[in-house]
C-alpha positions, 0 to 999 in steps of 0.5 A: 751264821753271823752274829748280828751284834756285829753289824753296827760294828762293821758298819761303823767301821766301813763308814770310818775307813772310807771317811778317813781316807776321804778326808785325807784325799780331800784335803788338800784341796780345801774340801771335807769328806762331807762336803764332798758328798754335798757336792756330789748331790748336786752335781747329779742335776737341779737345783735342790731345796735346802731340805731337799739337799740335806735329806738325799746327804741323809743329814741334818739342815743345819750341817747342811746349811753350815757346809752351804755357807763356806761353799757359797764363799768359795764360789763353790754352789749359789744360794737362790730364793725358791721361785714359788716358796718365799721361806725356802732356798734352792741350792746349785752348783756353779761353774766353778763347783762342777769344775771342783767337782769334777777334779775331786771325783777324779781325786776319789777315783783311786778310793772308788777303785780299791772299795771295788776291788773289794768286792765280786761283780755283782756285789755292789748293786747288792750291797748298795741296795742292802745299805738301803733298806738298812737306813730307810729301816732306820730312819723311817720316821724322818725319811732322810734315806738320799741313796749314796752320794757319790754317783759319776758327775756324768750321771743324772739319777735322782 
């Protein structure tokens, strides 16, 4: 049996490696590892509250709003006031964010692949449902558990 004491440790240590080798796969394309995982979130459909947005990034409103800001001047998502909550705004891609997207997934492919690759058939569902309840165990007061942020630009979950 594994010592749990050595969970946060694993954990972090995953989460640095595809973080790290995320951001050297993004940068040249003028695109953090997080800001990947926004764009990512809405490429998945509707538009998004802020709120909304940051709590399926399982991150905080003012990264998220930050993050919004410098894609919005790169033309990347839209900024919109909520058709029926005057204090709130809703956030899409533009044209030219899913075509980013797009080609980022495509620069993404060869970390998805060796993560993959790491594990047997079957293992991801059971691992991504394991990380799950991990955070929304974690996390229960704030309800921030968004569920992986990195689904196919073809896909429409959520």
């Amino acid at each position: 049996m594994t010592d749990a004491s050595v969970l946060p440790v694993a954990l972090r240590a995953a989460y640095l490696a595809l973080h790290r080798r995320s951001e050297a796969a993004f940068a040249p394309h003028g695109v953090t590892a997080d800001q990947f995982v926004l764009l990512a979130t809405l490429s998945r459909g509707r538009a998004l509250t802020q709120r909304e947005l940051a709590r399926r990034m399982s991150s905080d409103p003012s990264t998220v709003r930050a993050m919004l800001v410098l894609l919005e001047r790169r033309g990347l998502v839209a900024r919109n006031g909520h058709p029926t909550d005057g204090r709130a705004r809703t956030v899409a891609l533009t044209a030219e964010g899913r075509r980013t997207f797009r080609h980022l997934w495509e620069v993404g492919e060869p970390i998805r692949a060796r993560m993959l690759g790491a594990l047997e058939p079957g293992e991801v569902d059971v691992l991504v449902g394991l990380l799950t309840r991990v955070a929304a165990a974690l996390d229960v007061e704030s309800g921030a558990v968004g569920g992986p942020g990195s689904s196919h630009p073809s896909e429409n979950e959520s």
